[in-house]
N, C-alpha and C positions, 0 to 999 in steps of 0.2 A: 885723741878726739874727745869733746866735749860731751857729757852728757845728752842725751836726747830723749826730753818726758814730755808725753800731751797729755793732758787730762781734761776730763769732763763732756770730749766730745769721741765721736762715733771716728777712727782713726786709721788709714788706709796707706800702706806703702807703695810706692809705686817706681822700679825702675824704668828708665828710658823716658822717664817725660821729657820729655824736650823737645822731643818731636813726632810725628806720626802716632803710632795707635796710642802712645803712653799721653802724649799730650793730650789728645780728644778723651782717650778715659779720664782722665782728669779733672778738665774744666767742666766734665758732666757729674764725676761725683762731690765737685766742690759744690755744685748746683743744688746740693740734696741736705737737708736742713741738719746741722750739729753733724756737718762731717769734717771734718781735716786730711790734707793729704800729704802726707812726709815723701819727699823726691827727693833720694838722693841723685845727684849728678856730677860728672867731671868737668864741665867748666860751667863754673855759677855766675860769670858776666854772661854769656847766653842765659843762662834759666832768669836771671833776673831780667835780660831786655822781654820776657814774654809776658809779664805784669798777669799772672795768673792769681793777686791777690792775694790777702793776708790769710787766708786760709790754707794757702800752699806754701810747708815750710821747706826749704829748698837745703840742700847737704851734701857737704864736699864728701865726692864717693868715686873713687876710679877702681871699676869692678875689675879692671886688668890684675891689682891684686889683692892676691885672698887676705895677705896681712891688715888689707884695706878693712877688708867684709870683715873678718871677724872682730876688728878695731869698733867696727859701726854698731856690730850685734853687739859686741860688751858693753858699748856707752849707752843702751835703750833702755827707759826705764817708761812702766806704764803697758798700759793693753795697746792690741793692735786686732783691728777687728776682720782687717785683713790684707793678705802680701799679695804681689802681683810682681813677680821674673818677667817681666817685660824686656826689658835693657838686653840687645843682641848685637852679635857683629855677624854681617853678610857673607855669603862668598867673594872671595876675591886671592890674591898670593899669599903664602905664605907669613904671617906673620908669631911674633914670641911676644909674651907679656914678659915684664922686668923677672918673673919668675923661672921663666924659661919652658914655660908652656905653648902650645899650641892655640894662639887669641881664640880661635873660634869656641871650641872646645874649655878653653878657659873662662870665659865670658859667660857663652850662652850656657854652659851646665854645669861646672864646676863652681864658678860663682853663686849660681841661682841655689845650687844645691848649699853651698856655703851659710848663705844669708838662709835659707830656710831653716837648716839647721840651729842657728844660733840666734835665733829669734820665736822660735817654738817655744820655750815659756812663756812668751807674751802674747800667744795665739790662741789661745784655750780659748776654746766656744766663737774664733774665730776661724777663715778658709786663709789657702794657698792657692796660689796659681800660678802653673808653669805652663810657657806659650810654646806650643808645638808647630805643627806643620806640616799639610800632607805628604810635602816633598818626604819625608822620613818613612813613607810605603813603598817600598820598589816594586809594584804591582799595579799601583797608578799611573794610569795611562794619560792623564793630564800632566802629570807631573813632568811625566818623558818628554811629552811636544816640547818645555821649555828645559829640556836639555838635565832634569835628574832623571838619574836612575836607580836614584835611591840610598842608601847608607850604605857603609863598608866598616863594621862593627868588626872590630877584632879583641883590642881591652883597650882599660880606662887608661892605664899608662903609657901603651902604643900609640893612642890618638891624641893624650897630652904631652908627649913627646912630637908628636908631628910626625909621625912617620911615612913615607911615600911612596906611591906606588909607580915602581918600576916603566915607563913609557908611556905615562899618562900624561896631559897637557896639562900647565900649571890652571888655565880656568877650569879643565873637569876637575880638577882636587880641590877647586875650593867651590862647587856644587855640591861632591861628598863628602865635604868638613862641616859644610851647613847642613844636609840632610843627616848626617850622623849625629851632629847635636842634635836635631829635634828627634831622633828615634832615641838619643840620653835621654829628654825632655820628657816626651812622652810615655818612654816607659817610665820613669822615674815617679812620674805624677798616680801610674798605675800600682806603683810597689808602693808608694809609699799611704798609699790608700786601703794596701793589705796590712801594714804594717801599725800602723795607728787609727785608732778609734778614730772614727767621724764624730762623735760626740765632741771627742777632745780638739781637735782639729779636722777640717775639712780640706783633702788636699785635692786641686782638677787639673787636667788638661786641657788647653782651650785651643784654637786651630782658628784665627782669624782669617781665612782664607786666605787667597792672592790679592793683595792691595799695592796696583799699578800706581806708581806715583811717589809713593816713598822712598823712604834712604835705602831700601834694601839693595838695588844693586848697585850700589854707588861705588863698591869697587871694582866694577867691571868695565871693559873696553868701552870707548864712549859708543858706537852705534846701538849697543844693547842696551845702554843707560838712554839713547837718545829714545828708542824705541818702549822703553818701558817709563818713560814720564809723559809719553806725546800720545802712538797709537791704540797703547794697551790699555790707558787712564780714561781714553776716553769711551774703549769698546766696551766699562766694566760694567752695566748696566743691563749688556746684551751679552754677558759670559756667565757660563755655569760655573760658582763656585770662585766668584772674585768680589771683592767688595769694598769697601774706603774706609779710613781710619774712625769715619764716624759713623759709620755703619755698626762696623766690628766692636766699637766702643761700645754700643748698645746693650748686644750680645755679652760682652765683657763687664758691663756693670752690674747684669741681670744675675751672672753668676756668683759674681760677690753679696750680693744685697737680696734676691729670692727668700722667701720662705716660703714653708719651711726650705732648707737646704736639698741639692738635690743629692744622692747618694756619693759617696766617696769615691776616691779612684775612679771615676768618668772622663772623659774623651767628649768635650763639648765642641760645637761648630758656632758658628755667626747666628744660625738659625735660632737657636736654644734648645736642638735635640742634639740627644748623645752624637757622635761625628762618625758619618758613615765609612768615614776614607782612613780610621784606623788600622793599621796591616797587623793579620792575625800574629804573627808572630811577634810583635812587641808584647802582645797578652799573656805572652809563656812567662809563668811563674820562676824557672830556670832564668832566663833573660833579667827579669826584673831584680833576683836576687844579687847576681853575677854585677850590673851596673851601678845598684847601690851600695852594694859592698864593697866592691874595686874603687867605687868615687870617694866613699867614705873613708876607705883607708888610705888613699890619697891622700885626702885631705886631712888626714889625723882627725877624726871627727869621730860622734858619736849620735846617737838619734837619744836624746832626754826624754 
C-alpha cells in the first residue's frame, strides 16, 4: 500500500463513510475550516459516486483483513488529529473474513482495535473513538423490546472463532455477535482510557443511539428490514433514545473537535453527556483487562 501523508491541515480518519453515521460525520467535518478527512473504504467506485470533495481522500481498506489494517497503519505518515472505528457489520448469519474469523467480531473490534493500535504514533495530542451501543447492556430494557438481550462474553478467541451456541436461532446469534462486539467496543474504549494518558491521546466511547433507517439491519429477514426503514424511521422523533445519522453526527463531531477535551475513557451519547445506558459491569477493571489483553495477543500487537 502506498504511502499516506496529509500535511498542513487539521486531519481526521474516519471508517464506514460511505454511508449512514460515517458519511454525515463527514461531510460535516469537511465543513469546518483546514480539516481533511482520510476514509478508508472497500469499494472506492461507491465512495467516489458520493462527490464528497477534494478534501475527502478516499482508501482502498477492506477491514475484513487485519493484513489489511496494519498494511494502512504502516504506510501513514503525518499527524492525525483524530480516529473514529466507525465501519461495522450488523447482525445477521454467520459469516468468516478470508482470516477465518468471525466477520462481526473481526470487523467491529478486532479491526478497530487493530488500526488503533497502529496508528497511535500519529495520535499524540489527538482522540479515538470507538462506536459502541447500548444493545451491549443486558439490563436494558429497550434493548430487549427489539430482541437483544445482551452480550455473551466468553473470550476473545471463542468469539473470533465464531463459536455457537447449542439451540439458538441463527438470527438470535447474530443479535449476540453484534451486542458482544459493542461490549468489546465499549469496554475497550474504557481500558484503554486507563491505560494511556489523555494527554497523549484521548480514547471515547460513543453510543449513537438507535438510527432506524440505516444499513444496520440489512442482514436480516426482510419484514424486520421492512419495518426498520419505514415504521421505526419515521416514529424517531417520538422515541426515547433513537436518532438519525445527522443527528448522531453532531454529537459525534462535538467529541472529536470540543475543547478543552472531555476526560478519557468516557461512554458518550448523542446528547453530549456521559451515556447513561453503560452496564455497570463493562466498568470492571478485571473485564477491561481480560479484552484487551486476549485482543491484543490475538492480534500479535502491542500498545506503543
Amino acid at each position: 500500500m502506498a504511502d499516506i501523508e496529509v500535511e498542513g491541515e487539521r486531519c481526521f480518519v474516519v471508517t464506514g463513510a460511505t454511508s449512514g453515521l460515517g458519511l454525515a460525520l463527514t461531510r460535516r467535518l469537511v465543513r469546518l475550516p483546514g480539516v481533511r478527512v482520510v476514509a478508508p473504504a472497500r469499494d472506492l467506485a461507491r465512495a467516489a459516486a458520493l462527490k464528497l470533495g477534494e478534501r475527502v481522500t478516499w482508501v482502498e481498506l477492506d477491514l475484513r483483513s487485519l493484513a489489511a489494517v496494519r498494511a494502512f497503519a504502516a504506510g501513514w505518515r503525518g499527524r492525525i488529529d483524530g480516529l473514529v472505528n466507525n465501519a461495522g457489520v450488523s447482525a445477521g448469519a454467520l459469516r468468516r473474513t478470508g482470516d477465518g474469523w468471525e466477520e462481526t467480531v473481526a470487523v467491529n473490534h478486532l479491526a478497530a482495535l487493530q488500526l488503533t493500535v497502529g496508528l497511535l504514533p500519529h495520535l499524540v495530542g489527538g482522540r479515538v473513538v470507538f462506536l459502541g451501543s447500548s444493545t451491549h447492556n443486558p439490563e436494558y430494557r429497550r434493548a430487549q423490546r427489539f430482541a437483544h438481550r445482551g452480550p455473551r462474553f466468553t473470550s476473545i478467541e471463542a468469539l473470533a472463532r465464531g463459536s455457537e451456541e447449542a439451540g439458538a436461532s441463527p438470527a438470535r446469534l447474530g443479535f449476540d455477535r453484534y451486542a458482544t462486539s459493542k461490549l468489546l467496543n465499549t469496554v475497550t474504549a474504557i481500558e484503554l482510557g486507563r491505560r494511556i494518558a489523555g494527554e497523549r491521546v484521548a480514547v471515547y466511547g460513543f453510543d449513537p443511539w438507535m438510527m432506524p433507517g440505516t444499513g444496520l439491519q440489512r442482514a436480516m429477514p426482510l419484514p424486520v428490514r421492512f419495518l426498520w426503514a419505514t415504521v421505526l424511521r419515521m416514529a424517531v422523533p417520538w422515541m426515547a433514545h433513537a436518532s438519525t445519522p445527522e443527528r448522531s453526527a453532531v454529537g459525534l463531531e462535538w467529541l472529536l473537535t470540543v475543547r478543552p477535551p472531555p476526560p478519557s475513557g468516557q461512554i458518550f451519547g448523542v446528547d453530549r453527556l456521559p451515556s447513561r445506558t453503560v452496564w455497570t459491569g463493562a466498568q470492571e477493571p478485571a473485564l477491561g483487562r481480560a479484552v484487551v489483553d486476549e485482543s491484543l495477543a490475538l492480534l500479535g500487537a502491542t500498545l506503543a
